[in-house]
C-alpha positions, 0 to 999 in steps of 0.5 A, a space after each residue: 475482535 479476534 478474528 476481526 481485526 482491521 489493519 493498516 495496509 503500510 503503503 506497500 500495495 496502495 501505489 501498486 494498487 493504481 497499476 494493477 492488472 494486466 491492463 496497459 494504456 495506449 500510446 499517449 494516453 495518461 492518468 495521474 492522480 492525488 490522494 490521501 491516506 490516513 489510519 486514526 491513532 491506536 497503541 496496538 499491534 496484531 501479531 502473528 497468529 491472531 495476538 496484540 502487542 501493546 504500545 507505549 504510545 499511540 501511532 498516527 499514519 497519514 499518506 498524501 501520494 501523487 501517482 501517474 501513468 503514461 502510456 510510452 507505447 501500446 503495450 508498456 506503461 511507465 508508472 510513478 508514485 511520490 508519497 509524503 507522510 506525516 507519522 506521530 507518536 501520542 503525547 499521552 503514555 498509554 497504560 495496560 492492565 496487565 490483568 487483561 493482557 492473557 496469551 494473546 497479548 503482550 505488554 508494551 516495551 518496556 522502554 518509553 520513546 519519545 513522544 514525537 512527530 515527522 513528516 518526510 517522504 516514504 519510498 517512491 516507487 518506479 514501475 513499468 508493464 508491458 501486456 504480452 497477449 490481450 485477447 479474452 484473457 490479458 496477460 502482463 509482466 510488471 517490473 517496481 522499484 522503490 528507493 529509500 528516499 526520506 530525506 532525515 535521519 533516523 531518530 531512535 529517540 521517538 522510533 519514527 519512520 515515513 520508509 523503509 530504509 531499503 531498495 526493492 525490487 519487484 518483479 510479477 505477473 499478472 492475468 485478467 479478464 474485462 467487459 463493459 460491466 466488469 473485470 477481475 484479476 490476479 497478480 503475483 510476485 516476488 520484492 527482492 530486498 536490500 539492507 537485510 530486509 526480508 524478501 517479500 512474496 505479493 499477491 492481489 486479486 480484485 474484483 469489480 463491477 459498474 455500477 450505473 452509467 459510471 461509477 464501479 465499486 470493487 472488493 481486493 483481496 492482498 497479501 504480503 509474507 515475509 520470508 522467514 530468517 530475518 530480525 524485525 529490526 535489522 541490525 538492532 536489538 531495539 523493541 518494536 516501538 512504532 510499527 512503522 516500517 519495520 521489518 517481518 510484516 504480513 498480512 492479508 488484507 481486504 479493501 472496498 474500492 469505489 471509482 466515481 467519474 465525474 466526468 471523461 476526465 475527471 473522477 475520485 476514488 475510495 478506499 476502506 482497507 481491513 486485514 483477515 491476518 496480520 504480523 507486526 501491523 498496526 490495528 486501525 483501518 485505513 481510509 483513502 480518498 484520491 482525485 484523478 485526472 486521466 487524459 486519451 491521445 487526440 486522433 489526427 483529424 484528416 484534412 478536408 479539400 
């Protein structure tokens, strides 16, 4: 499993992800939807380069979000993201042989947290995009912000988070190309920071095609590197226990995508997501389903004398 290794996306590109593109919606038209998240429970961490950190306890990550975007005119397009999570820490003390540990594996911390479950809210986000040309090719600039919004206090006793308890601020670019039957692009930026987190560079590129009258099935490939200098954990000399939001995570990640209308109005979306290379990131896939609602501005209908 070396070189094979699944891992948890974070939430740090699925709310991105519905935005992405150079793509902006027309003047009144809007799109919101709901959807949930989830990475089956695992004591393992991947680390930088190809190596597992072995936890005390085993982390369960589920994410309900609801996300929406509305057209304010016909080239800029707000959008906003709202996640509730649920994260646990197993009740069972997980053990590691230390025969099977090698050079690319580390034991678990050598202090045991409690076990424990939280549910709050993660980091909502704050987007806009204004597309600047739309010919053959789209170009856009993107501008994101996410505030620190859990409500409870920080419990080092079980080591549990639903946020990063930090501001971001995220400026990027992005170019694409569309027809009837497919469309692809390419998105990169910079996420500035606060509370000594490490800036972030972000990049995304995804690829999709229609698949009978409706249906489109897509392949992403993201990314997220941390600029060096920073401790994982700010302001602390604490082991990583949880890999919940810490600080220094990486990864490159490759997600299938399946956007299945029911109707003009009405569809659902899939979503399996798995990491190429990762650093301080759980190794458990992350499954995604979401129901959506999108709606088009009526057009005047003139009036017959």
């Amino acid at each position: 499993m070396r070189y094979a290794i699944l891992t948890l996306l974070l939430g740090l590109l699925w709310g991105d992800s519905y935005a992405g593109g150079p793509w902006a919606k027309k003047k009144g038209e809007g799109y919101v939807q709901f959807a949930a998240y989830a990475i089956p429970p695992i004591n393992r961490l991947s680390i930088n380069a190809y190596r597992t950190k072995f936890l005390n306890r085993s982390i369960f990550d589920a994410t309900a979000e609801l996300y929406a975007e509305y057209g304010l005119t016909k080239r800029f397009t707000l959008s906003a993201s709202l996640p509730l999570k649920i994260v646990s820490s197993g009740q069972e003390v997980q053990t590691v042989d230390p025969n099977q540990l090698g050079t690319n594996a580390f034991g678990p911390p050598s202090m045991v947290l409690d076990a424990g479950t939280l549910v709050d809210l993660g980091n909502a986000r704050l987007g806009g995009k204004y597309n600047f040309f739309s010919k053959t090719i789209h170009l856009a600039a993107h501008a994101l912000i996410s505030a620190p919004t859990a409500i409870q206090a920080y419990n080092p006793n079980t080591g549990l988070r639903t946020a990063y308890p930090c501001w971001g601020f995220q400026p990027s670019l992005s170019i694409g190309y569309g027809k009837e039957k497919m469309y692809t692009y390419l998105e990169s930026g910079m996420n500035f920071r606060t509370h000594d987190y490490s800036h972030q560079w972000v990049a995304n590129f995804e690829i999709g095609w229609r698949v009978g009258k409706r249906t489109y099935l897509a392949v992403a490939l993201d990314a997220i590197v941390c600029l060096p200098g920073q401790s994982d954990i700010p302001n602390s000399t604490q082991e990583v226990q949880t890999g919940l939001y810490v600080n220094n995570q990486n990864f490159v990640a490759f997600t299938l995508k399946a956007i299945v209308p029911v109707s003009d109005y009405v569809g659902m979306n899939f979503s399996l997501s798995g990491g190429l290379w990762a650093n301080n990131v759980q190794q458990g896939p992350n499954i995604g389903i979401g129901v959506y609602y999108k709606w088009k501005k009526k057009k005047k209908s003139s009036a017959v004398e």
